[in-house]
N, CA, C and O atoms as a MOPAC input file, in Angstrom:
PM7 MOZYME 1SCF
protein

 N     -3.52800 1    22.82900 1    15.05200 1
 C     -3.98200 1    21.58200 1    15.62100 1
 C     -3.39100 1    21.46100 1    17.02500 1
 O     -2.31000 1    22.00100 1    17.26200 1
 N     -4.03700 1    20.78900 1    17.95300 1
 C     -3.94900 1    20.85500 1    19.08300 1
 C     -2.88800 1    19.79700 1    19.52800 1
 O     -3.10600 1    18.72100 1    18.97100 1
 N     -1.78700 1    19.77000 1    20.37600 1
 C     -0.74600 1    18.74200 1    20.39400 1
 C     -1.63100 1    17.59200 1    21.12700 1
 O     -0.95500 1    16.64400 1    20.72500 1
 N     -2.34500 1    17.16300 1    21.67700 1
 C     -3.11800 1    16.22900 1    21.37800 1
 C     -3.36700 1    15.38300 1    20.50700 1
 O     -2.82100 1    14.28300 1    20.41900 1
 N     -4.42100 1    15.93000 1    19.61300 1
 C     -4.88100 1    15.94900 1    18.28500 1
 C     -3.68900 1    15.72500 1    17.14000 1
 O     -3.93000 1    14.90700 1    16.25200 1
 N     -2.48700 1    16.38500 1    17.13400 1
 C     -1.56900 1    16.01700 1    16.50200 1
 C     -1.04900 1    15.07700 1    16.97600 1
 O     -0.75800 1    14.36900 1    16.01200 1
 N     -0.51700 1    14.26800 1    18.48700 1
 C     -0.59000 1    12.94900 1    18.88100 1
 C     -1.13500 1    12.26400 1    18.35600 1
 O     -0.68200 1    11.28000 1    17.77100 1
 N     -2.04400 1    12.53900 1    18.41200 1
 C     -3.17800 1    11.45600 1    17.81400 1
 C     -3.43100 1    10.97100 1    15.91100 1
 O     -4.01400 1     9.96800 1    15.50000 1
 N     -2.99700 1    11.69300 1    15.36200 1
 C     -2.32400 1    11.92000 1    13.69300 1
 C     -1.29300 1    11.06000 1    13.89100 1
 O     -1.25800 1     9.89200 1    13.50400 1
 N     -0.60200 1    11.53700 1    14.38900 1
 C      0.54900 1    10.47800 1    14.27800 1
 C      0.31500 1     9.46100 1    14.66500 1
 O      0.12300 1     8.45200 1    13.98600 1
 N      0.29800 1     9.53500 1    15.53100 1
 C     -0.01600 1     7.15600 1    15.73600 1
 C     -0.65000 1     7.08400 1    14.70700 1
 O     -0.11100 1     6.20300 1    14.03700 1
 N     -2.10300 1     7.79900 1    13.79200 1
 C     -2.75300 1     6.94700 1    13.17400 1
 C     -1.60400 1     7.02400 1    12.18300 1
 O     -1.01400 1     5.97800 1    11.91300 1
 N     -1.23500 1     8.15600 1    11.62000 1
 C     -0.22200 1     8.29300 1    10.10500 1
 C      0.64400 1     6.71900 1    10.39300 1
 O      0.84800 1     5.97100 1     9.43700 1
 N      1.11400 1     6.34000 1    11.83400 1
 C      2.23000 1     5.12200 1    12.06200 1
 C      1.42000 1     3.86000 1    11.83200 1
 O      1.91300 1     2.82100 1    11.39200 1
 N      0.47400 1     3.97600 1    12.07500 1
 C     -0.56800 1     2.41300 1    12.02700 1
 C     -1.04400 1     2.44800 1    10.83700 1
 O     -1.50500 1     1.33000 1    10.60200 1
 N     -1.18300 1     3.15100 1     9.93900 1
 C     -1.30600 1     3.63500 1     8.66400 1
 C     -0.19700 1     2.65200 1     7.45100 1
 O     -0.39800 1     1.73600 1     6.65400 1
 N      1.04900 1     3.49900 1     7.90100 1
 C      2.26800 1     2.88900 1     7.35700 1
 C      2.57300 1     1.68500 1     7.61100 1
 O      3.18700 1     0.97800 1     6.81300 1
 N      2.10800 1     1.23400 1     8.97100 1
 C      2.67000 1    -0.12400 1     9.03700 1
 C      1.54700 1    -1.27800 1     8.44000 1
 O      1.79500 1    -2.43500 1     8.10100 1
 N      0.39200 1    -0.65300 1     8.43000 1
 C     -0.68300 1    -1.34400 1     7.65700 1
 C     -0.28700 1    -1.53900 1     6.21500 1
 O     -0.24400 1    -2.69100 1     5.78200 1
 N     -0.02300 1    -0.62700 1     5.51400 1
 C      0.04700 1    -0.38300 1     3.95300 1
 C      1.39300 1    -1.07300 1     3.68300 1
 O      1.62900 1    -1.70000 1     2.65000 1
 N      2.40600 1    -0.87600 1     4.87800 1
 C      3.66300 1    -1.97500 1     4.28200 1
 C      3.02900 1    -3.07100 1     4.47300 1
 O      3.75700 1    -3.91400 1     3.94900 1
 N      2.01700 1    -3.65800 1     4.94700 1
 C      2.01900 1    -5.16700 1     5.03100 1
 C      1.43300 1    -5.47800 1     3.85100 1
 O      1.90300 1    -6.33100 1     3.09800 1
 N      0.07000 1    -4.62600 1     3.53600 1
 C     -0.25100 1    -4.56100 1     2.14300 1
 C      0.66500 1    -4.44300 1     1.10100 1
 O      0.16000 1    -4.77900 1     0.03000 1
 N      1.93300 1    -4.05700 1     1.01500 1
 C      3.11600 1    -3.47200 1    -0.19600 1
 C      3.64000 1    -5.17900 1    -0.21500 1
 O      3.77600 1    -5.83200 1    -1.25000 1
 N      3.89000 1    -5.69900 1     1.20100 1
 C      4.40300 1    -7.13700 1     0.98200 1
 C      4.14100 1    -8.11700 1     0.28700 1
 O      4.85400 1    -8.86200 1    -0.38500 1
 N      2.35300 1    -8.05600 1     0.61500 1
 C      1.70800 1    -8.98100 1     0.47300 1
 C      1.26800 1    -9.15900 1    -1.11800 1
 O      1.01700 1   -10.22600 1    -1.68000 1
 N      1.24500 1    -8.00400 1    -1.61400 1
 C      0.98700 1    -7.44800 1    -3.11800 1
 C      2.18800 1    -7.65800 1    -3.89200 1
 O      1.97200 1    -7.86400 1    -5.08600 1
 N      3.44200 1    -7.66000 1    -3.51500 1
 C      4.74400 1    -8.15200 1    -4.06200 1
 C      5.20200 1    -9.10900 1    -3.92900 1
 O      6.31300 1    -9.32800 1    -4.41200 1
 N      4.35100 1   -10.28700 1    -3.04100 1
 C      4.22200 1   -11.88800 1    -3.28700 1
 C      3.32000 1   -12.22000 1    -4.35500 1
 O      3.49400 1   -13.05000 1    -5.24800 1
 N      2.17700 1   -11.34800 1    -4.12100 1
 C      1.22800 1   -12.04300 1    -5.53200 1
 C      2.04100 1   -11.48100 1    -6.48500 1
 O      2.13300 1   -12.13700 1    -7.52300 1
 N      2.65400 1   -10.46100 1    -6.42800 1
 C      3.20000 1   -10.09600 1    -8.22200 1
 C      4.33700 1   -10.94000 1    -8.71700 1
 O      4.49500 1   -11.19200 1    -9.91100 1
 N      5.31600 1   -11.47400 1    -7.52300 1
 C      6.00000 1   -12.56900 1    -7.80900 1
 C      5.80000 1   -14.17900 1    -8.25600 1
 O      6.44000 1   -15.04600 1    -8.85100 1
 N      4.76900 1   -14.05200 1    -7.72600 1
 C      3.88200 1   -15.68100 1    -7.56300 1
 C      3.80900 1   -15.59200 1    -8.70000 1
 O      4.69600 1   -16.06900 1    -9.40700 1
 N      2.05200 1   -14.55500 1    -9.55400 1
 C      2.14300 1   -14.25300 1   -10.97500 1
 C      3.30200 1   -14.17500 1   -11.87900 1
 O      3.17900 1   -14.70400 1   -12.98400 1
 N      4.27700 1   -13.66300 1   -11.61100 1
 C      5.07200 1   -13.87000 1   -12.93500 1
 C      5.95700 1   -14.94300 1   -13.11800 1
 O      6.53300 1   -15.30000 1   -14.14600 1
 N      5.99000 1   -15.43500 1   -11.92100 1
 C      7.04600 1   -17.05000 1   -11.75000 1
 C      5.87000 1   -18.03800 1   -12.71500 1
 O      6.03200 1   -18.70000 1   -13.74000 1
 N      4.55900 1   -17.76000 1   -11.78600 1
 C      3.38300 1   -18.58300 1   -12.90700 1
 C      3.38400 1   -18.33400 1   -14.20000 1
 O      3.00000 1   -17.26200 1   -14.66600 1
 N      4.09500 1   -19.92500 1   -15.33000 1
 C      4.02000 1   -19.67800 1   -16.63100 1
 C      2.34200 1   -19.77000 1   -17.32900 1
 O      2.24200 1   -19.56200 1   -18.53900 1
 N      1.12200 1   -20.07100 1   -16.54900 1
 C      0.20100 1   -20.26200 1   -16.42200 1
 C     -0.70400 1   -18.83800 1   -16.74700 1
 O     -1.63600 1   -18.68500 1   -17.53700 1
 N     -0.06400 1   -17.88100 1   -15.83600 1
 C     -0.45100 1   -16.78500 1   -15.87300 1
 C     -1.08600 1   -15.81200 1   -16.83700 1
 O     -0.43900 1   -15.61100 1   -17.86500 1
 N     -2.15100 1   -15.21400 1   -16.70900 1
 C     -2.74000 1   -14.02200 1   -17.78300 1
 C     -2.16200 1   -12.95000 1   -17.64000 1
 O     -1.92500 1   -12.62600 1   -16.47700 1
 N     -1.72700 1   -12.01800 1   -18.75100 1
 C     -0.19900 1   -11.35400 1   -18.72200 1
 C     -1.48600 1   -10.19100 1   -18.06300 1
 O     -1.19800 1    -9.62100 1   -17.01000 1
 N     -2.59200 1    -9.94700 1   -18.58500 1
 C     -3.29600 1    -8.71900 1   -18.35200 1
 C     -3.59400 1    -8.83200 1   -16.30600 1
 O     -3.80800 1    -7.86200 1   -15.57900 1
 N     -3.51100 1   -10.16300 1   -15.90700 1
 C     -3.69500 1   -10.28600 1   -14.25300 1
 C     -2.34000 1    -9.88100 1   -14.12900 1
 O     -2.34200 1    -8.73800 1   -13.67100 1
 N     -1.37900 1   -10.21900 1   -14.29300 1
 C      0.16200 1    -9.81000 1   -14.19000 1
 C      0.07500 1    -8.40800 1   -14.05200 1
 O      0.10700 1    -7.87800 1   -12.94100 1
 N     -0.02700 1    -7.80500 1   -15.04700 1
 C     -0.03300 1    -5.99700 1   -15.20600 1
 C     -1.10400 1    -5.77300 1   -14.48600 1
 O     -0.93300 1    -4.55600 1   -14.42300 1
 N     -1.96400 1    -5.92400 1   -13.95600 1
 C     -3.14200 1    -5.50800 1   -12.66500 1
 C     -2.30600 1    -5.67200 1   -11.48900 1
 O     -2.15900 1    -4.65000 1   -10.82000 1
 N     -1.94000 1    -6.33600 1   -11.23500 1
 C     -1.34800 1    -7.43200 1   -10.13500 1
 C     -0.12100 1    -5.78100 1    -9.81500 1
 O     -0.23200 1    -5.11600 1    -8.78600 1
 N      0.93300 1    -5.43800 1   -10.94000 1
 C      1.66000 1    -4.74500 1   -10.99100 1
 C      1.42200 1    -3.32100 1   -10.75900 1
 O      2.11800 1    -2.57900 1   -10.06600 1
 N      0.19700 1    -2.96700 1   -11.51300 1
 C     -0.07300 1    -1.52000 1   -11.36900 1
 C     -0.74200 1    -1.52400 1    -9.76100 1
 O     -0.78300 1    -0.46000 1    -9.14400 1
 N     -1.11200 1    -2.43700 1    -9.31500 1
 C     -2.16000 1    -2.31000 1    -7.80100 1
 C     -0.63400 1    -2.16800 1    -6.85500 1
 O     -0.61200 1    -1.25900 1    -6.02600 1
 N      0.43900 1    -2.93500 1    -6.96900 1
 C      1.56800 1    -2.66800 1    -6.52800 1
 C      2.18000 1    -1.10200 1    -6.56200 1
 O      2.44400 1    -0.40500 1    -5.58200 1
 N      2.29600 1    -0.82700 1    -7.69000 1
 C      2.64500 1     0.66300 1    -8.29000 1
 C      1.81000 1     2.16500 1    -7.30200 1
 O      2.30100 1     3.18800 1    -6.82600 1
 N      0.35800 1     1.61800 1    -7.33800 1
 C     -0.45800 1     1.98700 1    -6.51000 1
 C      0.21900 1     2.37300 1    -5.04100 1
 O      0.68600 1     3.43000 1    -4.61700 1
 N      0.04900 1     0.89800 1    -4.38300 1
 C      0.54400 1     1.11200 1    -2.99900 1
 C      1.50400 1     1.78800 1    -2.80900 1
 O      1.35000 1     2.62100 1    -1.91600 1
 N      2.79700 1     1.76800 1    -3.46600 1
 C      3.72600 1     2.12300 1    -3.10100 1
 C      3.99400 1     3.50400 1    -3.51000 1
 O      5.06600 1     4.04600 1    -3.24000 1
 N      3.01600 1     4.11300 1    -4.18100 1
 C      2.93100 1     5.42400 1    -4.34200 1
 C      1.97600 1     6.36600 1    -3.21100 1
 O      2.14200 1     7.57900 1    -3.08300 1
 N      1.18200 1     5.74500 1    -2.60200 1
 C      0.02400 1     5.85900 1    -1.30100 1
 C      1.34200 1     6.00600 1    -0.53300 1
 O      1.69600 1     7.18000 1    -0.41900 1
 N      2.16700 1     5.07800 1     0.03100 1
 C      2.82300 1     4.67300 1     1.27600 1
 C      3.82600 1     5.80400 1     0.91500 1
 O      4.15900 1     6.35400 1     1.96500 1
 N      4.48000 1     6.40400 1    -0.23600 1
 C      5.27300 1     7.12900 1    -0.28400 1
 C      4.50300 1     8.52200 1     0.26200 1
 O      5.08700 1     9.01600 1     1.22600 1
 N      3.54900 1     9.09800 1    -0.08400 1
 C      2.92800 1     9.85700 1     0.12700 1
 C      2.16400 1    10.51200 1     1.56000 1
 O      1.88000 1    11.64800 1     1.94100 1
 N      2.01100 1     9.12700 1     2.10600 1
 C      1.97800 1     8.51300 1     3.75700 1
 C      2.91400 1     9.23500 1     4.40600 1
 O      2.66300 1    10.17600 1     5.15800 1
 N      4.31400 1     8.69700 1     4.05700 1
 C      5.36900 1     8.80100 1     4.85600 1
 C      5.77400 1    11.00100 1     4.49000 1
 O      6.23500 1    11.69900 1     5.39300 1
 N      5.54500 1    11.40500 1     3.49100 1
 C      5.87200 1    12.33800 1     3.28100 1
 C      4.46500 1    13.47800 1     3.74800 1
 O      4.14200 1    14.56600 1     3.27200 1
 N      3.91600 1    12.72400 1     4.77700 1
 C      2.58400 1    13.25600 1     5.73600 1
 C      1.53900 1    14.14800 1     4.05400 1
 O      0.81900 1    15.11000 1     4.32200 1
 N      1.60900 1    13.78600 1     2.91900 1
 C      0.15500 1    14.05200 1     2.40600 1
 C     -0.70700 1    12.85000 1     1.99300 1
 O     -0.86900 1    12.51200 1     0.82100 1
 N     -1.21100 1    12.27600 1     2.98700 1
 C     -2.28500 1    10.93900 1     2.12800 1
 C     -2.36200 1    10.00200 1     3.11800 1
 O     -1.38000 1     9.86700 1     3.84800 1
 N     -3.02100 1     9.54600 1     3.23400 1
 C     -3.51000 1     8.24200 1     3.72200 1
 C     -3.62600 1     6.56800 1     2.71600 1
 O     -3.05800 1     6.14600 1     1.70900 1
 N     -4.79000 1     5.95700 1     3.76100 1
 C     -4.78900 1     4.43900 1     2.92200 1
 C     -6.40600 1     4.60400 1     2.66200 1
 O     -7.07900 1     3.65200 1     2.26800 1
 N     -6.90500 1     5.76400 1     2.89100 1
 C     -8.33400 1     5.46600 1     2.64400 1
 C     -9.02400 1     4.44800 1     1.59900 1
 O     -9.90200 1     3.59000 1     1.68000 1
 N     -8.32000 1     4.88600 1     0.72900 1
 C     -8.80700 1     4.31800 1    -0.85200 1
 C     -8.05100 1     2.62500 1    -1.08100 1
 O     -8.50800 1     1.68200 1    -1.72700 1
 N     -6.96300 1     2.69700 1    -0.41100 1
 C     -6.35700 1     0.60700 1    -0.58300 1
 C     -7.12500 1     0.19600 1     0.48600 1
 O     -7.53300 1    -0.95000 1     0.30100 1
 N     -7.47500 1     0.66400 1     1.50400 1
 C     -8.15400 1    -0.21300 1     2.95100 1
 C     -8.96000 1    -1.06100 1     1.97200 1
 O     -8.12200 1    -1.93400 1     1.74800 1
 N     -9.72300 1    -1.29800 1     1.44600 1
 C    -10.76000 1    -2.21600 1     0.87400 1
 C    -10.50800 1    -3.18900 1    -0.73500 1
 O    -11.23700 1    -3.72100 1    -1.57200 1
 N     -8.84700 1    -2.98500 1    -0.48100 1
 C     -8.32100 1    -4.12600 1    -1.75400 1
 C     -7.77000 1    -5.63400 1    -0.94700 1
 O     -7.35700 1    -6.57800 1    -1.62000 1

């Protein structure tokens, strides 16, 4: 790959990560919200959790340069 082109990987891999942490945040307020809620459906709880589990297995994968956010961009 052309050091260009690999420039250019990287910023996206960085705008990537900093995207998907905001998503990791924002997904670990709803999972908190949900379980503080005694209201709550335990089966939205465990969705709520595994979509968390999700991200933070993407973002690990991110950072260790195999993977992207292709597949969370649209949660």
């Amino acid at each position: 790959m052309s050091s260009s082109k690999q420039q250019t990987q990287s910023v996206q891999d960085q705008a990537d990560r900093i995207q998907l942490s905001q998503v990791l945040e924002t997904q670990q307020t709803k999972v908190n919200a949900l379980k503080s809620d005694k209201n709550a459906n335990q089966a939205d709880v465990n969705a709520a959790v595994e979509t968390l589990e999700e991200i933070k297995r993407e973002l690990n994968k991110l950072e260790n340069g195999r993977g992207g956010v292709s597949q969370l961009k649209d949660m």
